[in-house]
N, C-alpha and C positions, 0 to 999 in steps of 0.2 A: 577663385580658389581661396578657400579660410585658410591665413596663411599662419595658424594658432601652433604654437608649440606643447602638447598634451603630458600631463605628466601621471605616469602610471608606478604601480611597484609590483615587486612580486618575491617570493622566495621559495628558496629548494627547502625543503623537510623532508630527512632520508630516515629509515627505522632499519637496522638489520641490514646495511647497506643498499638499501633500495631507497628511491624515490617517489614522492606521489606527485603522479599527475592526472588533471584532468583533461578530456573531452570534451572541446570547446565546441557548442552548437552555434553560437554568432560571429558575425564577423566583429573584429577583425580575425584571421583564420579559421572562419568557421572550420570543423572538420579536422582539427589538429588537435595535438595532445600535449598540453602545457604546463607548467606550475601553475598551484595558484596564485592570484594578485587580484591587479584592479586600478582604479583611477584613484589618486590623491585629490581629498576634498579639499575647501579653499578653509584655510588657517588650521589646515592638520599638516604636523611632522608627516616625515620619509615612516619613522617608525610605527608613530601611530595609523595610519594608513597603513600600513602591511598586516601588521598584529587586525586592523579592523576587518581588511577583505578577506584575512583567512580565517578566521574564524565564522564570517558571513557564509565562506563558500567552503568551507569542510570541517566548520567546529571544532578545531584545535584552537589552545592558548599557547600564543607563543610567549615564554617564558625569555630568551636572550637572544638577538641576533648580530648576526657581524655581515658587513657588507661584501658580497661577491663578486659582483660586476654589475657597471652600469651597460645597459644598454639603449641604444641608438636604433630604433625602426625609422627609415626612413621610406618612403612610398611616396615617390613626386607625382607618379601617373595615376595614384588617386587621390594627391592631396592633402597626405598624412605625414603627420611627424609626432614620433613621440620619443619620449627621455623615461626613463623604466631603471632605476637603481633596483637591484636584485640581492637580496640578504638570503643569507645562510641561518636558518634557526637550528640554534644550536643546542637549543631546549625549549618541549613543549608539553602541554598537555593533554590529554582528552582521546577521542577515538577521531577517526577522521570518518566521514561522511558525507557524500555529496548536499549540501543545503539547497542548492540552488538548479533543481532539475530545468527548469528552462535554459538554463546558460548551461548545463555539464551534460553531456549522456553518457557519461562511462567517470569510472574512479578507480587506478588502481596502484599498488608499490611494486618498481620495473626498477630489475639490476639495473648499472649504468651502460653492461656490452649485451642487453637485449631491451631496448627500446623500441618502443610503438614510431609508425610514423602516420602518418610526416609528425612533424615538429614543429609550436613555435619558432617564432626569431630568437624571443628571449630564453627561450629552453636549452637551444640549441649552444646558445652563449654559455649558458649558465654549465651547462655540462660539462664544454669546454673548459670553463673555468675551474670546475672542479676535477677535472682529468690532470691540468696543469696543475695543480694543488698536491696529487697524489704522489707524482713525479719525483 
């Protein structure tokens, strides 16, 4: 067992109180509908990693972010572990647009009380954490 601790990012960007998520075609959850993110390169920031994979995977510039929640995937029965801080951008630019059709097959802005399922892990965090926010 690679007993590697992986480190990923990802953030909610809402328009019009909606959210965008994609349609993850690989694992991990292939088949699930998530924020965008991605893996932390080695000597790049939380930030710069975030700002990198969303613009890789739906051509937005993220302008400002604040942190939401971290979150914790853990999967011992396959071996996985990853750490995933989740930011809020809180301004950005551009149109959004799937970039990366091998990794996405659908893109859309979904209120927060009619979501697709299933759900990432971190999605589902991240939701939570902004429903406790509204409160």
């Amino acid at each position: 067992m690679d007993e590697t601790i992986r480190v990923g990012c990802g953030a909610v960007i809402m328009q019009n109180e909606k959210i965008l998520l994609l349609k993850r075609v690989r694992e991990p959850e292939a088949e699930h509908w998530g924020i965008p993110g991605g893996k932390v390169d080695w000597l790049e920031t939380l930030e710069q990693a975030v700002k990198r994979e969303i613009m890789e995977e739906v051509g937005l510039r993220l302008d400002s972010l604040e942190l939401l929640v971290n979150v914790n995937q853990i999967d011992a029965n396959k071996g996985e572990h990853w750490v995933a801080p989740v930011y809020w951008a809180t301004s950005f630019t551009g149109q959004a647009v799937v970039q990366e059709p091998e990794k996405h097959s659908g893109m859309d802005w979904f209120a927060l009380d009619q979501l697709p399922g299933p759900l990432t892990v971190a999605t589902q965090l991240a939701v939570a954490a902004i429903k406790q926010r509204k409160e």
